[in-house]
CHARMM internal coordinates of N, CA and C (Angstrom, degrees):
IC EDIT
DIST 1 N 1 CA 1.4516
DIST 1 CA 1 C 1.5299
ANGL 1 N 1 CA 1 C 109.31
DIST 1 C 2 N 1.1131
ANGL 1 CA 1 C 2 N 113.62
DIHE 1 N 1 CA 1 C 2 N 114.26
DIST 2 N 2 CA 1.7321
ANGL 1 C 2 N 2 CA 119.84
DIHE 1 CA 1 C 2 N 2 CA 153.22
DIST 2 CA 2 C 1.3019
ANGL 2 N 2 CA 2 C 124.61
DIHE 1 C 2 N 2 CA 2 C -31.89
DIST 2 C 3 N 1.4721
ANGL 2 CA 2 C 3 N 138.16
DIHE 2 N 2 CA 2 C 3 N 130.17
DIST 3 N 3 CA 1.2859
ANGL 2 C 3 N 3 CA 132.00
DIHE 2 CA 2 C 3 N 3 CA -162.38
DIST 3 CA 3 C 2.0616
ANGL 3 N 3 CA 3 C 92.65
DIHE 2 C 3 N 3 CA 3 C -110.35
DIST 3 C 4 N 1.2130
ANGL 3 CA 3 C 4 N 113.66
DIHE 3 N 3 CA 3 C 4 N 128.58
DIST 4 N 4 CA 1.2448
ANGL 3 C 4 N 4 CA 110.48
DIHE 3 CA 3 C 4 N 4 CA 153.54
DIST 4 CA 4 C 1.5818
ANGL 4 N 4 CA 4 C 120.99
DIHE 3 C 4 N 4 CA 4 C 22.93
DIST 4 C 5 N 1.8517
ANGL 4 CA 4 C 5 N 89.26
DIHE 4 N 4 CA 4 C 5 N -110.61
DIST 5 N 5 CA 1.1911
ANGL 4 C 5 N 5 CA 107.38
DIHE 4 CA 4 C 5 N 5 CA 162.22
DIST 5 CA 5 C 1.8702
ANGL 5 N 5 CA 5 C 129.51
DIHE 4 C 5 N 5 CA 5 C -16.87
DIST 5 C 6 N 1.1861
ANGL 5 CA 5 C 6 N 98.96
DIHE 5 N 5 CA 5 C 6 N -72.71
DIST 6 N 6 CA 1.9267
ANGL 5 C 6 N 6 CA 102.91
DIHE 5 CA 5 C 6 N 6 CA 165.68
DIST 6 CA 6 C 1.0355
ANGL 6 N 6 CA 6 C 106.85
DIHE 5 C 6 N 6 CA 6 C -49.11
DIST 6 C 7 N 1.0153
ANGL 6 CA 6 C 7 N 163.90
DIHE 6 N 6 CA 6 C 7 N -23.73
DIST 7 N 7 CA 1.8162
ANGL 6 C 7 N 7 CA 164.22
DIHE 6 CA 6 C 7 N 7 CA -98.25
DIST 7 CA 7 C 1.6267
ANGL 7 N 7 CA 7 C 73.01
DIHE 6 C 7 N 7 CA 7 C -154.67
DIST 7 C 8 N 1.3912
ANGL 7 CA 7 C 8 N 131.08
DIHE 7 N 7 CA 7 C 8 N -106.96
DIST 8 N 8 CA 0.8981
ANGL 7 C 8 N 8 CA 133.25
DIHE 7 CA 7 C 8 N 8 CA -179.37
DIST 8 CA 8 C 1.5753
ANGL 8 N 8 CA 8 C 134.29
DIHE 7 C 8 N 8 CA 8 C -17.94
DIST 8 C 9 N 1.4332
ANGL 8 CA 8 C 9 N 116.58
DIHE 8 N 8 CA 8 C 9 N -35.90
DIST 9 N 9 CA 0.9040
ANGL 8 C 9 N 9 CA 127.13
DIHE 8 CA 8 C 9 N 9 CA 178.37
DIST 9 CA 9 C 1.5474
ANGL 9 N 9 CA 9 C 128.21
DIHE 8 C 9 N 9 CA 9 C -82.95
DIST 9 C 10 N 2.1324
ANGL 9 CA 9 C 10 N 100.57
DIHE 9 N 9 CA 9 C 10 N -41.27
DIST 10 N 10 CA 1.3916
ANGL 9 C 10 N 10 CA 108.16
DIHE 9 CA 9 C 10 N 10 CA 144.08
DIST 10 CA 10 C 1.6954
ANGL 10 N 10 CA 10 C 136.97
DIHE 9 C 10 N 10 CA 10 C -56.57
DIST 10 C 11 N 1.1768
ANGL 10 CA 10 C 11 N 121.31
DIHE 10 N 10 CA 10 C 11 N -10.51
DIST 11 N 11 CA 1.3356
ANGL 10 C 11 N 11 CA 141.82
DIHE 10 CA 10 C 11 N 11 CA -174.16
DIST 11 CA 11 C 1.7080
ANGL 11 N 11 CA 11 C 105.24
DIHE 10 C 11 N 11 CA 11 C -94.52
DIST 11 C 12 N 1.2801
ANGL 11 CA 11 C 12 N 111.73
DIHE 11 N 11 CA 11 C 12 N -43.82
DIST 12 N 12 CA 2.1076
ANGL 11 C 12 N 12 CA 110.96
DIHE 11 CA 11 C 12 N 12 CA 159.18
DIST 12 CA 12 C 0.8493
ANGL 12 N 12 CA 12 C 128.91
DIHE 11 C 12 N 12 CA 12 C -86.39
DIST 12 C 13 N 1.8672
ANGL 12 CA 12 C 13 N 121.41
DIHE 12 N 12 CA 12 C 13 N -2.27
DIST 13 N 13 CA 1.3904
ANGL 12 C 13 N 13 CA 118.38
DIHE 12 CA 12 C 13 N 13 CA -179.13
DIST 13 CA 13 C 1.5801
ANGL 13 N 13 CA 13 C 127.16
DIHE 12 C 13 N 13 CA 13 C 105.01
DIST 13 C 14 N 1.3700
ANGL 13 CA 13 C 14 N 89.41
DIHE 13 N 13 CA 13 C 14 N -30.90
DIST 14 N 14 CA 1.8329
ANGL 13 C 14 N 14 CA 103.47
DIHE 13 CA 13 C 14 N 14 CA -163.42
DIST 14 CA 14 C 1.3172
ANGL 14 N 14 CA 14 C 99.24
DIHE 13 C 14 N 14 CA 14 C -179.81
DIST 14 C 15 N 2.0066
ANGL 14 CA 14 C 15 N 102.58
DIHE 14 N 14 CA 14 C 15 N 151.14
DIST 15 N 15 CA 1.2309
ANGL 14 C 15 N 15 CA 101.42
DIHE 14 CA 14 C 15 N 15 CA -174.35
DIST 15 CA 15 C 1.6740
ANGL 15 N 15 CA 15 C 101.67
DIHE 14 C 15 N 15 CA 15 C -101.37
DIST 15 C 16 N 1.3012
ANGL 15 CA 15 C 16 N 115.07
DIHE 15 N 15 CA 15 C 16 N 4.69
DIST 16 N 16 CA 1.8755
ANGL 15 C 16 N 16 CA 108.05
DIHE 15 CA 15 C 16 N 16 CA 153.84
DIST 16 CA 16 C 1.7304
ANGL 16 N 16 CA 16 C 114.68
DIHE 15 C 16 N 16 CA 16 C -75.15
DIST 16 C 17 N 1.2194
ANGL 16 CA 16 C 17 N 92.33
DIHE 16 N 16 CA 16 C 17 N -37.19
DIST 17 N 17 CA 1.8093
ANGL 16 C 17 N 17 CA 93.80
DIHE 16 CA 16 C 17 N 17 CA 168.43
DIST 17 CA 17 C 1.6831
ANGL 17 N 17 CA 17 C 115.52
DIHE 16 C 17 N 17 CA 17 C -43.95
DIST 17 C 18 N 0.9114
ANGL 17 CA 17 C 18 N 125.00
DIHE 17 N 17 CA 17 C 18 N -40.38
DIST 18 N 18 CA 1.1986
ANGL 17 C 18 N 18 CA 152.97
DIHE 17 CA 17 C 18 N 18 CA -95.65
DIST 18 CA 18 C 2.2116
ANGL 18 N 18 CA 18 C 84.51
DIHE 17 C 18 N 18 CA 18 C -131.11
DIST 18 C 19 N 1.3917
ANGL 18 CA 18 C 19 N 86.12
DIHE 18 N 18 CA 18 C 19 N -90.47
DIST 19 N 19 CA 2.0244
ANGL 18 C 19 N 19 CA 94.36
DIHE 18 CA 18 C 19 N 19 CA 146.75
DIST 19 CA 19 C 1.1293
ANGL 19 N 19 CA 19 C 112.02
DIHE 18 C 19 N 19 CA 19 C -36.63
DIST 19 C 20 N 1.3794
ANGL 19 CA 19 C 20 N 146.64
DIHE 19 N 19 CA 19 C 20 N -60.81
DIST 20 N 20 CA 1.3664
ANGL 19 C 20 N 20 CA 130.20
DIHE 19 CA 19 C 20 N 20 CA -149.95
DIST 20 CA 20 C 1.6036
ANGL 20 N 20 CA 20 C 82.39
DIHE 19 C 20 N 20 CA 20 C -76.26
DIST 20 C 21 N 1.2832
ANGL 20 CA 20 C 21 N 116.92
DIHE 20 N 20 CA 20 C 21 N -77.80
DIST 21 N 21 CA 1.3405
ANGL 20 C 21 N 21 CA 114.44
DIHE 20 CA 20 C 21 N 21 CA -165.69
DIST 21 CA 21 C 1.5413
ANGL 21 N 21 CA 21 C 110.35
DIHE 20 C 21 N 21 CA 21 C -22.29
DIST 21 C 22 N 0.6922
ANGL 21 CA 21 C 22 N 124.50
DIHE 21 N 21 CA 21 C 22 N -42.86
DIST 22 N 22 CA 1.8395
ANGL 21 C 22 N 22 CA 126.84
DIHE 21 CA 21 C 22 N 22 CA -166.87
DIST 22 CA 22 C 1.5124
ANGL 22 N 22 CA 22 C 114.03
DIHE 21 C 22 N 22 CA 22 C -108.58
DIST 22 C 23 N 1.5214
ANGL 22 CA 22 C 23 N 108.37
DIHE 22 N 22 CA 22 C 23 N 11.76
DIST 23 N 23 CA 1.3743
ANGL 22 C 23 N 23 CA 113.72
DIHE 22 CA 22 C 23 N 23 CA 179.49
DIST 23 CA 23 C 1.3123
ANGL 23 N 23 CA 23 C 132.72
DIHE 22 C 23 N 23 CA 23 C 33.78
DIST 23 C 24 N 1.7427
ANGL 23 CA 23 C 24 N 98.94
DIHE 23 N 23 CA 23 C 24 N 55.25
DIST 24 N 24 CA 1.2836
ANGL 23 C 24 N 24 CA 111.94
DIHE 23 CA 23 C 24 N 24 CA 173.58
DIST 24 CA 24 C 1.3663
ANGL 24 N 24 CA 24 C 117.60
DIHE 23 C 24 N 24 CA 24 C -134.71
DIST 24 C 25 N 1.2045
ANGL 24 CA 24 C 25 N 130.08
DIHE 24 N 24 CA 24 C 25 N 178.08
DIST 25 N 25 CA 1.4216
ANGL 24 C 25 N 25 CA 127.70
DIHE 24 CA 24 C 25 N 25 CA 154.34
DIST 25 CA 25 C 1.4710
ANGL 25 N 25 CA 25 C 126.96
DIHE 24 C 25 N 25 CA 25 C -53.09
DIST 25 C 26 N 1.3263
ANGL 25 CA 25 C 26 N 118.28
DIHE 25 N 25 CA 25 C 26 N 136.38
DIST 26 N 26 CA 1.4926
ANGL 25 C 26 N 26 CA 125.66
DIHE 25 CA 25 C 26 N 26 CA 164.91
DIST 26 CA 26 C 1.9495
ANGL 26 N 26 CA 26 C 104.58
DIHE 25 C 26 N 26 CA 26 C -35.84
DIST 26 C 27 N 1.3163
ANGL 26 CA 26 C 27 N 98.39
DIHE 26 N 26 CA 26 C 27 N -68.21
DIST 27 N 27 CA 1.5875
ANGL 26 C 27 N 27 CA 108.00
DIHE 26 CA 26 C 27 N 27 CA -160.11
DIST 27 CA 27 C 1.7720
ANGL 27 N 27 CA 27 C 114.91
DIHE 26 C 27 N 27 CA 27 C -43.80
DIST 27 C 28 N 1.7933
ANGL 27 CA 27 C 28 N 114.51
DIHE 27 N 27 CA 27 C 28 N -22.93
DIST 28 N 28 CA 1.1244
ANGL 27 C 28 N 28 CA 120.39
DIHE 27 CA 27 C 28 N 28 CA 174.56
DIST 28 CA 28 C 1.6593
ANGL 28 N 28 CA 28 C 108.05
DIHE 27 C 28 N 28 CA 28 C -57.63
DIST 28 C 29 N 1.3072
ANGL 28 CA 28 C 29 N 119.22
DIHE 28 N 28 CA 28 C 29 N -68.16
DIST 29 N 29 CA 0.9804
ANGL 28 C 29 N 29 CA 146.63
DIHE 28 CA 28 C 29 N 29 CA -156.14
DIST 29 CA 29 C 2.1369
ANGL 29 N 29 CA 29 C 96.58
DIHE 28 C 29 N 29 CA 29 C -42.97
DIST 29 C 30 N 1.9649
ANGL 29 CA 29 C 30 N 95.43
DIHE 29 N 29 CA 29 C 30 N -54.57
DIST 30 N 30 CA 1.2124
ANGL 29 C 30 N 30 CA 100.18
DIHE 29 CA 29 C 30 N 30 CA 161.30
DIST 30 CA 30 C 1.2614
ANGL 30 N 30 CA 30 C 131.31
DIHE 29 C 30 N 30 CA 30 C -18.05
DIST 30 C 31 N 1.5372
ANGL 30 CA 30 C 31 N 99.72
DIHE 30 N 30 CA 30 C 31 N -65.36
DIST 31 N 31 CA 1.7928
ANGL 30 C 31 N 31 CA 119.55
DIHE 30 CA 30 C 31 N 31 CA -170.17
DIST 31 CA 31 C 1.2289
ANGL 31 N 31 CA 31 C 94.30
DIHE 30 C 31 N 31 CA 31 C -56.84
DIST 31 C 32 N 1.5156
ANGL 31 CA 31 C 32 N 117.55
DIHE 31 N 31 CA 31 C 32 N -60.90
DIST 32 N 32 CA 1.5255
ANGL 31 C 32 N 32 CA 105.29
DIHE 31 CA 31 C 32 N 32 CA -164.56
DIST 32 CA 32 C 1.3936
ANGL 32 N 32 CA 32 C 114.02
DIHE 31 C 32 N 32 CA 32 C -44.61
DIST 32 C 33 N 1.4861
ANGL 32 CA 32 C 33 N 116.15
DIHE 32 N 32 CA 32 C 33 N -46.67
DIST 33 N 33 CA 1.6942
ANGL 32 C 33 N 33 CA 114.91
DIHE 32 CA 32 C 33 N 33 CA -167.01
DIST 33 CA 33 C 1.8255
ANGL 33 N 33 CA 33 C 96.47
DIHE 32 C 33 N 33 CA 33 C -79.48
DIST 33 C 34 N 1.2475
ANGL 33 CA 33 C 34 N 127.10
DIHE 33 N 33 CA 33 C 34 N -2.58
DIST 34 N 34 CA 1.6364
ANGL 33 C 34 N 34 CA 106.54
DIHE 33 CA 33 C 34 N 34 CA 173.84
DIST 34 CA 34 C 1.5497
ANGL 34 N 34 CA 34 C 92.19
DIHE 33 C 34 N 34 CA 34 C -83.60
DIST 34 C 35 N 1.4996
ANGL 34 CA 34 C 35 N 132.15
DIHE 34 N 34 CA 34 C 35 N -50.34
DIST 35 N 35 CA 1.4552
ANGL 34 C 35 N 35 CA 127.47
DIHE 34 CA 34 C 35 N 35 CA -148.65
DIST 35 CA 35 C 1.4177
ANGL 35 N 35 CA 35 C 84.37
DIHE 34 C 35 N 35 CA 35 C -98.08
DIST 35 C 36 N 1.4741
ANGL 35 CA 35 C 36 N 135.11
DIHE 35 N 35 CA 35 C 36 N 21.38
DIST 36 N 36 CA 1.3900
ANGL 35 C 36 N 36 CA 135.87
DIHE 35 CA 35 C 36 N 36 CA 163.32
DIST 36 CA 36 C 1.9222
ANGL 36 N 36 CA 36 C 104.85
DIHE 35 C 36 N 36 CA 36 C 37.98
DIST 36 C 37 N 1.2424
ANGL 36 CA 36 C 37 N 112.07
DIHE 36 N 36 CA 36 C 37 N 44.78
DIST 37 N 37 CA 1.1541
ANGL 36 C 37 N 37 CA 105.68
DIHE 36 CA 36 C 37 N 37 CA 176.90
DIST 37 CA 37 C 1.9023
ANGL 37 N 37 CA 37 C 111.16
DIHE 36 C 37 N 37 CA 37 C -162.05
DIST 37 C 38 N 1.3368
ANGL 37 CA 37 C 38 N 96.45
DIHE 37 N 37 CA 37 C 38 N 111.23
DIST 38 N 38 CA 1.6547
ANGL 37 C 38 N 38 CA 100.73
DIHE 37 CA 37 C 38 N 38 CA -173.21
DIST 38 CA 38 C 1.6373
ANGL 38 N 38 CA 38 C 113.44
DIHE 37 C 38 N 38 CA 38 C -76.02
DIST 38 C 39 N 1.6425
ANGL 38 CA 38 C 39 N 107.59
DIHE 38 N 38 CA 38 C 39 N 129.14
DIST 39 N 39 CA 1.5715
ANGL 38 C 39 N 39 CA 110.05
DIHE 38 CA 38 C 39 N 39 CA -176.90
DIST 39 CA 39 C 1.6647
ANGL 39 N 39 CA 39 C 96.04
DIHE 38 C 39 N 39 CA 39 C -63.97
DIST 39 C 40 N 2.1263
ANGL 39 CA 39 C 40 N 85.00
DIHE 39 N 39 CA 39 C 40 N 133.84
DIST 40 N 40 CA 1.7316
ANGL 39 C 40 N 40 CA 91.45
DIHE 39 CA 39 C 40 N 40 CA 166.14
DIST 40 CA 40 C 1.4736
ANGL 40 N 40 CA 40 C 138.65
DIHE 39 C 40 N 40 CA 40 C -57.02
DIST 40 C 41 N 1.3565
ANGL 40 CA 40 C 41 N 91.67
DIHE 40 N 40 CA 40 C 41 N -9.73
DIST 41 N 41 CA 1.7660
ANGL 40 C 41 N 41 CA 84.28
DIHE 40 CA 40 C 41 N 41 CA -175.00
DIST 41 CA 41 C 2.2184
ANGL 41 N 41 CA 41 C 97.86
DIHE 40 C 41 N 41 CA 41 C -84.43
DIST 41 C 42 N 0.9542
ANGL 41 CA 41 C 42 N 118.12
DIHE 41 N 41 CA 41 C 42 N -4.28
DIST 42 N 42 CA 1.3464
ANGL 41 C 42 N 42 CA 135.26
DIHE 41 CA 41 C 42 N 42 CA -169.28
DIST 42 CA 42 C 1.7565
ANGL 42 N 42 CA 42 C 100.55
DIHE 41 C 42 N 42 CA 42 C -90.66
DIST 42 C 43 N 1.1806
ANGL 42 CA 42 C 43 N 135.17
DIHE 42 N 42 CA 42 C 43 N -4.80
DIST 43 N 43 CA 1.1885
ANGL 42 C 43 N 43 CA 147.70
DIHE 42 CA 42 C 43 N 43 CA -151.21
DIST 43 CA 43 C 1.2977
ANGL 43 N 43 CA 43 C 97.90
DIHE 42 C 43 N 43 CA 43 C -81.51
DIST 43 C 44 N 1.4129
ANGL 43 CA 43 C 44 N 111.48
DIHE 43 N 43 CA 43 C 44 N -84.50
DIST 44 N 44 CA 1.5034
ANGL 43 C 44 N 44 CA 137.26
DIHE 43 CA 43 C 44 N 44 CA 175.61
DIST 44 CA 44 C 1.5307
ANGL 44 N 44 CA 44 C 121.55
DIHE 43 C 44 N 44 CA 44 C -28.69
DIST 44 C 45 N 1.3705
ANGL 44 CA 44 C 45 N 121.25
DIHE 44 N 44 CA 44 C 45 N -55.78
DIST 45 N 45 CA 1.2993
ANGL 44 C 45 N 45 CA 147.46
DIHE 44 CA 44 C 45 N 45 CA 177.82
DIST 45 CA 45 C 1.4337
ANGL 45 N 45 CA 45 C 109.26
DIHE 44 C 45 N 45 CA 45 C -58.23
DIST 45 C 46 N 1.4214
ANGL 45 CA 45 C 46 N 122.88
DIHE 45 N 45 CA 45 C 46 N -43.72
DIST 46 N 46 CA 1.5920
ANGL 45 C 46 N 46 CA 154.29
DIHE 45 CA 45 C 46 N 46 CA -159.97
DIST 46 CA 46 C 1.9379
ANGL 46 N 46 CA 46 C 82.64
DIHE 45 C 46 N 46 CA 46 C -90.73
DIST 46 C 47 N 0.9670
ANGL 46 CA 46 C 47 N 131.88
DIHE 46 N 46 CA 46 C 47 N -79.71
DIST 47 N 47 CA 1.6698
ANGL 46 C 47 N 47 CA 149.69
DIHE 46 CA 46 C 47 N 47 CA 175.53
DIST 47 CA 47 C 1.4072
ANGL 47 N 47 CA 47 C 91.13
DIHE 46 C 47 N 47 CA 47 C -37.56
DIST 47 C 48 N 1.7516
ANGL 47 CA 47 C 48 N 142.88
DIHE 47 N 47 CA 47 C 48 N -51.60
DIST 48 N 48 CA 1.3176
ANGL 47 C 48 N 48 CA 123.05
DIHE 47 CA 47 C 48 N 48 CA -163.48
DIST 48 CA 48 C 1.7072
ANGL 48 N 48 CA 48 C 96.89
DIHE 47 C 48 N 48 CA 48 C -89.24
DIST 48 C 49 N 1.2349
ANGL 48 CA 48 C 49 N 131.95
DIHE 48 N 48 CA 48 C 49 N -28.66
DIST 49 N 49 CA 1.2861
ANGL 48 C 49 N 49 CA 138.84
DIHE 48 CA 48 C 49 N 49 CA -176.36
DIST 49 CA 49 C 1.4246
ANGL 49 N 49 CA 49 C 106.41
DIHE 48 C 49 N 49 CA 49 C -40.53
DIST 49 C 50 N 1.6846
ANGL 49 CA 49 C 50 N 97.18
DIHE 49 N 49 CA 49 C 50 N -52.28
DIST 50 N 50 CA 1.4555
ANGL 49 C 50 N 50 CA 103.45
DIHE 49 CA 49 C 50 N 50 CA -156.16
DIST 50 CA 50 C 1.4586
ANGL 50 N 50 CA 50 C 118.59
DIHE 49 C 50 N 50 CA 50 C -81.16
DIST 50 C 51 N 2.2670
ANGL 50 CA 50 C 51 N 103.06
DIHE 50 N 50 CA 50 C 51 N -14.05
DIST 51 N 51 CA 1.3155
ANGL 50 C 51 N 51 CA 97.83
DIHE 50 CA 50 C 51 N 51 CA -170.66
DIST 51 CA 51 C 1.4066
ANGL 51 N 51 CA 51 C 99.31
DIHE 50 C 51 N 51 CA 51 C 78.87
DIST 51 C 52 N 1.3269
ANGL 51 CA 51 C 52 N 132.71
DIHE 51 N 51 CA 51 C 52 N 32.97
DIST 52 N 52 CA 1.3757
ANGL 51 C 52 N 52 CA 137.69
DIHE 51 CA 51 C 52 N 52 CA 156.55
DIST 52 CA 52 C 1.5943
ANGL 52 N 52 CA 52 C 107.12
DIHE 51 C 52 N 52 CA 52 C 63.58
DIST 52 C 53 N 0.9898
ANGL 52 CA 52 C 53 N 122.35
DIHE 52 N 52 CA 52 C 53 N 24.24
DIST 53 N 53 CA 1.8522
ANGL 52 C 53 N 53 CA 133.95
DIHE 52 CA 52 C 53 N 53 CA 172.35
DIST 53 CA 53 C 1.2909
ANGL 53 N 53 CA 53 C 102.24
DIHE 52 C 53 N 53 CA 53 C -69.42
DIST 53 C 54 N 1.5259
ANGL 53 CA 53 C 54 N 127.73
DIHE 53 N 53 CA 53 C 54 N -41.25
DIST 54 N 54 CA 1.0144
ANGL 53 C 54 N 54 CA 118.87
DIHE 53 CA 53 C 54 N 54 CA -148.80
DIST 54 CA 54 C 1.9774
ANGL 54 N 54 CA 54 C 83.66
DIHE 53 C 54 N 54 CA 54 C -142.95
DIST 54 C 55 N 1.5341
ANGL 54 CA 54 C 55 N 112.27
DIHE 54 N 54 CA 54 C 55 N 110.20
DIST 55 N 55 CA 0.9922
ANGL 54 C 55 N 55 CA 102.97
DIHE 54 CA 54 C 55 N 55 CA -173.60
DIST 55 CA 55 C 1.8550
ANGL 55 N 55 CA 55 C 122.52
DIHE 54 C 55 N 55 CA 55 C -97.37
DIST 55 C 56 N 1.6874
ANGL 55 CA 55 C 56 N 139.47
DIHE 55 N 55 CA 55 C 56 N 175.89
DIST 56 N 56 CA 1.4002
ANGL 55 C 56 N 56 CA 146.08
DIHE 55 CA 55 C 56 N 56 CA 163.32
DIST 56 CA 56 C 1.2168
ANGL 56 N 56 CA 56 C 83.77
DIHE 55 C 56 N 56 CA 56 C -27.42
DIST 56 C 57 N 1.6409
ANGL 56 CA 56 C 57 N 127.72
DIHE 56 N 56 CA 56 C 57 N -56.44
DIST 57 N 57 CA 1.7909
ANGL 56 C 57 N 57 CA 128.29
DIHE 56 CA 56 C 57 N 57 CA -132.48
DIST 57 CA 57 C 0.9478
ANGL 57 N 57 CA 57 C 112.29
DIHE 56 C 57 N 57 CA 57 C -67.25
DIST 57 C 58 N 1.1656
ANGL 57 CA 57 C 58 N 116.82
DIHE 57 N 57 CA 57 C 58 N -44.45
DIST 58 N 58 CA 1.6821
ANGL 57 C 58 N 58 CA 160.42
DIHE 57 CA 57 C 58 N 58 CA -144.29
DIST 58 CA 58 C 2.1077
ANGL 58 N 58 CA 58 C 89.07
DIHE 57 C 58 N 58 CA 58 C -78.21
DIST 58 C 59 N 1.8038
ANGL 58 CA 58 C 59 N 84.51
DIHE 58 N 58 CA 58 C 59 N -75.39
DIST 59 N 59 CA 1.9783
ANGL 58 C 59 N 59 CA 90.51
DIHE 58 CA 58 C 59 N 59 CA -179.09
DIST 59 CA 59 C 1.4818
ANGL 59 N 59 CA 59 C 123.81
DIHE 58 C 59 N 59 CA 59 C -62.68
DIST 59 C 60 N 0.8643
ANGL 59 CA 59 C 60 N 76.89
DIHE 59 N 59 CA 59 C 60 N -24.27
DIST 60 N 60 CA 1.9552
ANGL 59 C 60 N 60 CA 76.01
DIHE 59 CA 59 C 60 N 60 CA -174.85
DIST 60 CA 60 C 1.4707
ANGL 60 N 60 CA 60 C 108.10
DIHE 59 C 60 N 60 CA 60 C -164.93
DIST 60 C 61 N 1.6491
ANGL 60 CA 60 C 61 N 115.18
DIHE 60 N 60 CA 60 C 61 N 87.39
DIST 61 N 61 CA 1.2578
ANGL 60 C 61 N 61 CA 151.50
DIHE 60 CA 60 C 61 N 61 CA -173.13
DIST 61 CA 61 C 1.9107
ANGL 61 N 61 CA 61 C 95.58
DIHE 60 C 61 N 61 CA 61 C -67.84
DIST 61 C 62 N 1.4449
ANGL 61 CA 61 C 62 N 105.05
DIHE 61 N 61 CA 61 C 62 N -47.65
DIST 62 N 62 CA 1.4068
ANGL 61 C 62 N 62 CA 119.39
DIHE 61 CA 61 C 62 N 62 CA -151.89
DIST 62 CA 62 C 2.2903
ANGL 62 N 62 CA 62 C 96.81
DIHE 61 C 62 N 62 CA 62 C -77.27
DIST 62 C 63 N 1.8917
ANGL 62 CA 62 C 63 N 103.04
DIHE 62 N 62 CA 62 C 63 N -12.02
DIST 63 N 63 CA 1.3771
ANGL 62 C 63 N 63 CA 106.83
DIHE 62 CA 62 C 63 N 63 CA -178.76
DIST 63 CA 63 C 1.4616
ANGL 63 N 63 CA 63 C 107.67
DIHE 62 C 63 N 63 CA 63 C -91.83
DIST 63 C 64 N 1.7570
ANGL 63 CA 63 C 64 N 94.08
DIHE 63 N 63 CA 63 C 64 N -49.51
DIST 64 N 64 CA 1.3822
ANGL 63 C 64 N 64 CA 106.65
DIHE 63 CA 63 C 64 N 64 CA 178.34
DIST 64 CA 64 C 1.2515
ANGL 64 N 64 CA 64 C 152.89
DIHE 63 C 64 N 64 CA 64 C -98.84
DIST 64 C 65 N 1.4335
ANGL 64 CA 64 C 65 N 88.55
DIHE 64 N 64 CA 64 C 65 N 5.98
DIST 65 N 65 CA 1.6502
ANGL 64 C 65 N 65 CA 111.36
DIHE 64 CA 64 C 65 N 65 CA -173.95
DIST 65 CA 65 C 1.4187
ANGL 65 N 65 CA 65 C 111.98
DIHE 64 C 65 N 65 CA 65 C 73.99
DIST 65 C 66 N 1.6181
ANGL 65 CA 65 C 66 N 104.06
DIHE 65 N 65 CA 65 C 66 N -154.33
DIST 66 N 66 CA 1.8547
ANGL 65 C 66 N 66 CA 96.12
DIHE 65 CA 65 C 66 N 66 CA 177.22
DIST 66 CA 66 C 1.1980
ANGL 66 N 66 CA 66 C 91.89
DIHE 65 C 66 N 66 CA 66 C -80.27
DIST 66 C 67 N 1.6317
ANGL 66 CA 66 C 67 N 99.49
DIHE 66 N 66 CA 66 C 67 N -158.54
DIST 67 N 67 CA 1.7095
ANGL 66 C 67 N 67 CA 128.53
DIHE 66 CA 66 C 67 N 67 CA 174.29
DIST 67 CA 67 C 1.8372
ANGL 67 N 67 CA 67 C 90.01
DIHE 66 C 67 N 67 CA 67 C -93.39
DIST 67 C 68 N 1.5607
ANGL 67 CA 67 C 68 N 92.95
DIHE 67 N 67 CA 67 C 68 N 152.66
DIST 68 N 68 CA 1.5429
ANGL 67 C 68 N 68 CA 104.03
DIHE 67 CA 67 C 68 N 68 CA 156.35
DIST 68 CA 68 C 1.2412
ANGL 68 N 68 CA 68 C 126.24
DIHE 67 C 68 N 68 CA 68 C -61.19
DIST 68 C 69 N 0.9540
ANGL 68 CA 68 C 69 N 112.93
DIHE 68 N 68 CA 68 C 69 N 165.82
DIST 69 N 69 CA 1.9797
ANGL 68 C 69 N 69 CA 112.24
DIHE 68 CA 68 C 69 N 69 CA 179.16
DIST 69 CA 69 C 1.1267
ANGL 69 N 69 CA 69 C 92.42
DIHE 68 C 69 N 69 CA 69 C -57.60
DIST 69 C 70 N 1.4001
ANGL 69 CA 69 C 70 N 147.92
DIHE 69 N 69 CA 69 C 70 N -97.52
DIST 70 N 70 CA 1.3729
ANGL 69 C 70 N 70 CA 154.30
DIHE 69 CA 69 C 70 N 70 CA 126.75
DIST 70 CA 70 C 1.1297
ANGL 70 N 70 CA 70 C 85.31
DIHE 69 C 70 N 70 CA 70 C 68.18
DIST 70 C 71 N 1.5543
ANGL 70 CA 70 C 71 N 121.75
DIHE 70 N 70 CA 70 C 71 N -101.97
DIST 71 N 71 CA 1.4548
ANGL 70 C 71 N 71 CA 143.94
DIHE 70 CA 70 C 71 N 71 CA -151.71
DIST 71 CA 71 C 1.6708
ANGL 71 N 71 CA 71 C 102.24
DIHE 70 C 71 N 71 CA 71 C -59.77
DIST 71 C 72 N 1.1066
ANGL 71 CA 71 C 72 N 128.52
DIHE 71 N 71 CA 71 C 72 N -49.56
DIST 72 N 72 CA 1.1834
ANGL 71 C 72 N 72 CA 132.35
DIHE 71 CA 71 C 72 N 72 CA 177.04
DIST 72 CA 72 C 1.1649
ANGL 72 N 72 CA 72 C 129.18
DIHE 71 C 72 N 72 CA 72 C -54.95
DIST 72 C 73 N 1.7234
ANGL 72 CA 72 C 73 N 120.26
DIHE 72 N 72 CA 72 C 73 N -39.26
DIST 73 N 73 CA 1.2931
ANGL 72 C 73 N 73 CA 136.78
DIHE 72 CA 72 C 73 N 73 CA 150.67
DIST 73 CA 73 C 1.3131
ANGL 73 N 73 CA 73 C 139.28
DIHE 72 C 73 N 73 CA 73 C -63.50
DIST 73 C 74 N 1.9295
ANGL 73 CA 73 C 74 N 106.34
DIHE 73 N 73 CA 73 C 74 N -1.56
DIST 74 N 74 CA 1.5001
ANGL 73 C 74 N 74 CA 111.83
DIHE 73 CA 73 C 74 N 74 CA 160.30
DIST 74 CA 74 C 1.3145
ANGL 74 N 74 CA 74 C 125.46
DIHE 73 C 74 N 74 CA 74 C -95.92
END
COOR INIT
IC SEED 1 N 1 CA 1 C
IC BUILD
């Protein structure tokens, strides 16, 4: 299974792409994939990047619960 994060990261190309977009350092992005877990406030930003490919629900189920019916059915 594909984790989030990779999903996201395959979807910009690169995970410096990825930093610029979110105006941060590469090495963060790292942390996230060692502690395999993306900070929630990082959710949203990550969700508009992708053009909603890769949704909040998706990264952090345990912040946001599921998706709405709604969301699930697109």
């Amino acid at each position: 299974m594909t984790m989030p994060l990779d999903r996201v990261i395959e979807i910009l190309g690169s995970q410096e792409e990825l930093a610029a977009r979110l105006g941060i350092k590469s090495p963060s992005i790292t942390g996230w994939r060692n502690r395999n877990r993306i900070p929630s406030e990082r959710c949203l930003a990550l969700e508009e990047v992708t053009g909603g490919q890769v949704t909040r629900y998706e990264m952090r189920p345990d912040v946001f619960g599921t998706a709405p019916a709604e969301a699930r059915a697109a």
